[in-house]
VOGU-3710 file (C-alpha; in Angstrom, 3 decimals, decimal comma):
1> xxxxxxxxxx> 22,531/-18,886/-39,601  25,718/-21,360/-40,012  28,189/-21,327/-37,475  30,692/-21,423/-39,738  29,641/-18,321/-41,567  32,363/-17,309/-42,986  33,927/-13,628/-41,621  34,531/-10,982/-44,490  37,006/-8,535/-42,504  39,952/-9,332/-40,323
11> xxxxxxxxxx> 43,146/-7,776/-39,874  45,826/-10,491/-38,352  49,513/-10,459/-39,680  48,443/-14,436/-41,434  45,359/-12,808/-43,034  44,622/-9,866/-45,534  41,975/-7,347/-45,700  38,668/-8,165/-46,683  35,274/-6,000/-47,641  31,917/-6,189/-46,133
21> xxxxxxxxxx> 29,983/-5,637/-48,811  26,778/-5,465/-47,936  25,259/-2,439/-45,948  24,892/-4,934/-43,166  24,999/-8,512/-41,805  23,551/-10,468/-39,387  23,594/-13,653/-37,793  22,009/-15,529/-34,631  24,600/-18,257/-33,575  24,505/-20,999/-30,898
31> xxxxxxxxxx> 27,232/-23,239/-30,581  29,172/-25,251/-27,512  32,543/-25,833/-27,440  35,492/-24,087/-25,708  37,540/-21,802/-27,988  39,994/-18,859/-27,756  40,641/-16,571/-30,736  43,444/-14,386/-31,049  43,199/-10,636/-31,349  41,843/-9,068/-34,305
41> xxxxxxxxxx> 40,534/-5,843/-36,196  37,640/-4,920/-37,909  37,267/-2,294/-40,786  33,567/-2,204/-39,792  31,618/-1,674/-36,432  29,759/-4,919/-34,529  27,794/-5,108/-32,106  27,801/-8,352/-30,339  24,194/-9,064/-28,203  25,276/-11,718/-26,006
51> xxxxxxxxxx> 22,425/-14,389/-25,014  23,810/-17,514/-23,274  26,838/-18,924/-22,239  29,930/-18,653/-20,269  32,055/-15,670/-22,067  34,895/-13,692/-21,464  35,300/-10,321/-24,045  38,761/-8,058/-24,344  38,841/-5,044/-26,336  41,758/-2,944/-26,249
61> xxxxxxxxxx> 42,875/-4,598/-23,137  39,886/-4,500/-21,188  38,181/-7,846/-20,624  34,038/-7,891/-20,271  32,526/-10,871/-18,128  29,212/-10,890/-20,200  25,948/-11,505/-18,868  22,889/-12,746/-20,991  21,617/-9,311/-22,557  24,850/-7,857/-22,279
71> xxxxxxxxxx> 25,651/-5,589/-25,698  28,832/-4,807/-27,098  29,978/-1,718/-28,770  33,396/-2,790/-30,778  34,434/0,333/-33,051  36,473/-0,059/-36,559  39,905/-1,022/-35,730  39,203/-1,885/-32,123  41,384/-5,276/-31,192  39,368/-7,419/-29,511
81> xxxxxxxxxx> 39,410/-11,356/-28,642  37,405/-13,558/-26,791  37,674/-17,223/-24,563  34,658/-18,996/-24,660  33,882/-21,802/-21,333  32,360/-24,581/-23,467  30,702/-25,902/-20,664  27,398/-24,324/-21,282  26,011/-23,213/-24,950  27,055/-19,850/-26,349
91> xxxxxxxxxx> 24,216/-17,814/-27,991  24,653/-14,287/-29,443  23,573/-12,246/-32,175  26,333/-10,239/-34,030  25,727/-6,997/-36,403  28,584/-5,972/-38,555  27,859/-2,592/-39,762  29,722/-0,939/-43,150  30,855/2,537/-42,402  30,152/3,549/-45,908
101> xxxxxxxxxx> 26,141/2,227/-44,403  27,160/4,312/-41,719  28,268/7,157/-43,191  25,435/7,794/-45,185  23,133/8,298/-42,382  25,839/10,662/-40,849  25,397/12,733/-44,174  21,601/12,977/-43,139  22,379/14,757/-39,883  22,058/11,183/-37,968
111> xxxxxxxxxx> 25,679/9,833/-36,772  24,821/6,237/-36,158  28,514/6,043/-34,812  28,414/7,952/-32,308  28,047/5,242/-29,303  31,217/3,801/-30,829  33,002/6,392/-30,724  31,693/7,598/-27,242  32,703/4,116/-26,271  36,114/4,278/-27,227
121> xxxxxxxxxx> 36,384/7,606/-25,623  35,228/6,310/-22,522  36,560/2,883/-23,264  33,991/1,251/-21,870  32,157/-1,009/-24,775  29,892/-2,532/-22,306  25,941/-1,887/-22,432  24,075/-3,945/-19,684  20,251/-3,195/-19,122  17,131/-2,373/-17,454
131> xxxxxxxxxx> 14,500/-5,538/-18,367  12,383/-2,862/-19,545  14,775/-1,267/-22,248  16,564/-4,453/-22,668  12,851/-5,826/-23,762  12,356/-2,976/-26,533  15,254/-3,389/-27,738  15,229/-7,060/-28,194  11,737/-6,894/-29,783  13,390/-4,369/-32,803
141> xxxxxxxxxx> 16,043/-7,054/-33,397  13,571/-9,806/-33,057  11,699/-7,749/-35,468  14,539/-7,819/-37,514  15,481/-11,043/-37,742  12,042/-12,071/-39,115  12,054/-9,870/-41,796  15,121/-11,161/-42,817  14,334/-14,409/-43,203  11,577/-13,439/-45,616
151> xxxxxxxxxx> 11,481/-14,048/-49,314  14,188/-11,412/-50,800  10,957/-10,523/-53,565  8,467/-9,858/-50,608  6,934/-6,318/-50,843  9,151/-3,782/-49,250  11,743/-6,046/-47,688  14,789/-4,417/-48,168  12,866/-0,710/-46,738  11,492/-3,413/-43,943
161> xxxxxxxxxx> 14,876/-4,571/-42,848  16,764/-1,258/-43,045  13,964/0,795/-40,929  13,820/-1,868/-38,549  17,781/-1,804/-38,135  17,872/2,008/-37,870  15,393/2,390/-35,018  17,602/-0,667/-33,321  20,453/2,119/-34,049  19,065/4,659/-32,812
171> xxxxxxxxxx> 17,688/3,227/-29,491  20,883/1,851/-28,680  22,658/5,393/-29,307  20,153/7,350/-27,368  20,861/4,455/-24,599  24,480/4,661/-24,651  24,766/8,849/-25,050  21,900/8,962/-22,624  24,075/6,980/-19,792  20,265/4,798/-19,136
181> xxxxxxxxxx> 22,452/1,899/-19,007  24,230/-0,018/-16,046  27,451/0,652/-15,681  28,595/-2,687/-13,635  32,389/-2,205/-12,570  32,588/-5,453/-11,334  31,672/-6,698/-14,913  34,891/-6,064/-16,282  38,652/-6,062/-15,624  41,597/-3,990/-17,050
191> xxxxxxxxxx> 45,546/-3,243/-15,842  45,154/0,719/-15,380  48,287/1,072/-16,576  48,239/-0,603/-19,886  45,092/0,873/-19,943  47,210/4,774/-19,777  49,553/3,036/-22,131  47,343/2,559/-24,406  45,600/6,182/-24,363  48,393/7,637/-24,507
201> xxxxxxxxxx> 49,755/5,737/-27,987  46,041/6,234/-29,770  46,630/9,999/-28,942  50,063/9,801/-29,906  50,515/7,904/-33,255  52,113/10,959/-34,891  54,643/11,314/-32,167  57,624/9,275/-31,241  56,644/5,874/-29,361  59,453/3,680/-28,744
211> xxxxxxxxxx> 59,774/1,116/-26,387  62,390/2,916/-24,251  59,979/6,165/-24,158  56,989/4,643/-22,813  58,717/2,288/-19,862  60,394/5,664/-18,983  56,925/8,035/-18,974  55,276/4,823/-17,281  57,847/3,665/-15,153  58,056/0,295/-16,344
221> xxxxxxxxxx> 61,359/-1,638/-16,819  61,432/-1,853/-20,867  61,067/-5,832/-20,554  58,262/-6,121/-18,045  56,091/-3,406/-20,066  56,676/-5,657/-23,453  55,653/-8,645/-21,629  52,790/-6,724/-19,776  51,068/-5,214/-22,795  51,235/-8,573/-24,975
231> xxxxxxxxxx> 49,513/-10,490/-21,507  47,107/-7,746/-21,636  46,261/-7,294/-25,210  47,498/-10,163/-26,718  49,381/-8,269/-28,986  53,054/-6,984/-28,835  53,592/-3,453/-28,175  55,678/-3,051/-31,515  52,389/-4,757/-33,108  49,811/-2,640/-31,960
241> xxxxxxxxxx> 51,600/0,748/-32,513  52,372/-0,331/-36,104  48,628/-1,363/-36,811  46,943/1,437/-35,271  49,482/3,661/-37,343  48,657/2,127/-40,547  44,669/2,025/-39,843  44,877/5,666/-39,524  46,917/6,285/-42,919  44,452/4,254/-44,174
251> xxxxxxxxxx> 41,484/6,383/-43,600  43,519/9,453/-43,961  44,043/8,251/-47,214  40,194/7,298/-47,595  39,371/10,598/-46,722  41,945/11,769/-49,718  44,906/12,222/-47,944  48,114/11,923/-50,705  49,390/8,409/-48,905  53,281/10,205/-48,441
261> xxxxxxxxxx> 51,628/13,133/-46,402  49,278/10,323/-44,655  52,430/8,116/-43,408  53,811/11,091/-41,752  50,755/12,186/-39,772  50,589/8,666/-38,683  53,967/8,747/-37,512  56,285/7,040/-39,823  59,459/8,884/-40,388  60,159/6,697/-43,189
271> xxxxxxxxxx> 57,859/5,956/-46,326  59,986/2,760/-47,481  58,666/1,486/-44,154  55,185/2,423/-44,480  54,746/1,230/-48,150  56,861/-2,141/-46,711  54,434/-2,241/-44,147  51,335/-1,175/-45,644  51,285/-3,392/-48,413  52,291/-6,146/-45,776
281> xxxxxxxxxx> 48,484/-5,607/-43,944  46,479/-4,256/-47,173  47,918/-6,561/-49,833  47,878/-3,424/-52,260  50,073/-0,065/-52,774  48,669/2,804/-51,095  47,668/4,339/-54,106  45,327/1,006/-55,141  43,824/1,036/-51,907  40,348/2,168/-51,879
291> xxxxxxxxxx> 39,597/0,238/-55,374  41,389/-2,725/-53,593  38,417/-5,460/-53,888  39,793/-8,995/-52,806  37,918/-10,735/-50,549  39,837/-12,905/-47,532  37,864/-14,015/-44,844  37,927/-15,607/-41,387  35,516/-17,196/-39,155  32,874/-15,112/-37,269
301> x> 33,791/-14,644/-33,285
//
């Protein structure tokens, strides 16, 4: 697929929200140049299978130095960036998942999220394997991209595709859950304290998180913890609270949430602010959210 595929969902203060519409996407991308994208959100999961290159992976302040065969597990509303060496080709293949896709499986007693969500628990998005499982699962996504590049009229295509993506699913949950992967410390780096920082603000949001607060619970001076965090994450502290805040009135108010009780569980004493800032990320009211259907996109990472 194109390089330049275009990206349907990103959340960056230049850019507006997007839809994936379809259940799924995928792409198989080889490129070589040196690049480094900023930080940015999803409203969908991905899972990045890295192949070649020379590749360096943050989410949430952790950075991932990837190995061919390496997978990542990036969760809805995880920020994430990458720097890419050009000095050697990158390869990967990237799945974007919809969570209403998702969802629907959950409904059937089958929580496809799960590793995602186990992953942000444990923040550690990193799955690195055995040749043997690596192999199998490789051969499902191999499997996968063939039947995708067949006619869309051929007999059973669609059934094809989705079965072929669900067992891919479910192997890598079972993998994940299961702890049958190889958990490399050396693969990754991370400031332990930004990394408490930044547990203790995603189970916080509702509570008061000022500047001041944290530097004194962390014992940071105020200035180098702003500086810190931004270094780490690429985002300012300010920033990140506010997102993560209005990414969880969002689905409050996706699970049908009225938005003015939704803004104060996600911690804004103020609802001027939150519609201010709301509409400011969403490009829509609250109350036109979830029949919000403009498309903005950015290029795929």
């Amino acid at each position: 697929m194109d390089s330049h595929e275009m990206e349907p969902t990103t959340f960056r203060e230049d850019q507006k929200k997007g839809y994936l519409y379809q259940d799924f996407r995928y792409f198989h991308l080889r490129e070589q140049k040196s690049s480094e994208f900023s930080s940015h959100y999803h409203d969908f999961y991905k899972i990045v299978v890295f192949l070649s290159g020379s590749v360096t992976y943050t989410i949430e302040g952790k950075s991932y130095f990837l190995k061919p065969g390496d997978i990542l597990l990036v969760n809805r509303y995880d920020l994430h960036r990458l720097s890419v060496d050009g000095s050697e080709p990158y390869e990967r293949i990237i799945l974007w998942l919809r969570l209403d896709f998702i969802q629907n499986y959950r409904n059937r007693g089958c929580d496809l999220a799960s590793c995602f969500g186990s992953a942000r628990e444990k923040r550690f998005h990193l799955l690195r394997l055995k040749k043997d499982i690596r192999d199998s699962l490789f051969m499902l996504l191999t499997g996968l991209e063939k039947a995708l590049e067949e006619p869309s009229g051929s007999y059973g295509a669609h059934l094809l595709t989705e079965s072929l993506l669900i067992q891919f699913l479910i192997q890598l949950n079972r993998i994940y859950l299961g702890n049958t992967y190889i958990k490399d410390r050396q693969a990754l780096h991370s400031d332990k304290r930004i990394e408490a920082i930044i547990r203790y603000i995603n189970s916080h949001l509702s509570d008061s998180l000022t500047a001041d607060l944290l530097a004194s619970r962390f014992y940071f001076s105020k200035s180098y913890l702003m500086r810190k965090f931004k270094s780490e994450t690429g985002y300012s502290l300010h920033q990140y609270i506010l997102q993560k805040r209005l990414f969880m009135a969002a689905d409050l108010i996706r699970g049908g949430c009225p938005s003015t009780q939704a803004a104060a569980e996600s911690g804004f004493g103020d609802y001027s602010v939150f519609l201010k800032a709301f509409k400011k990320l969403f490009q829509c009211l609250p109350s036109n959210y979830l029949s919000q259907t403009e498309d903005i996109t950015g290029s795929i990472k």
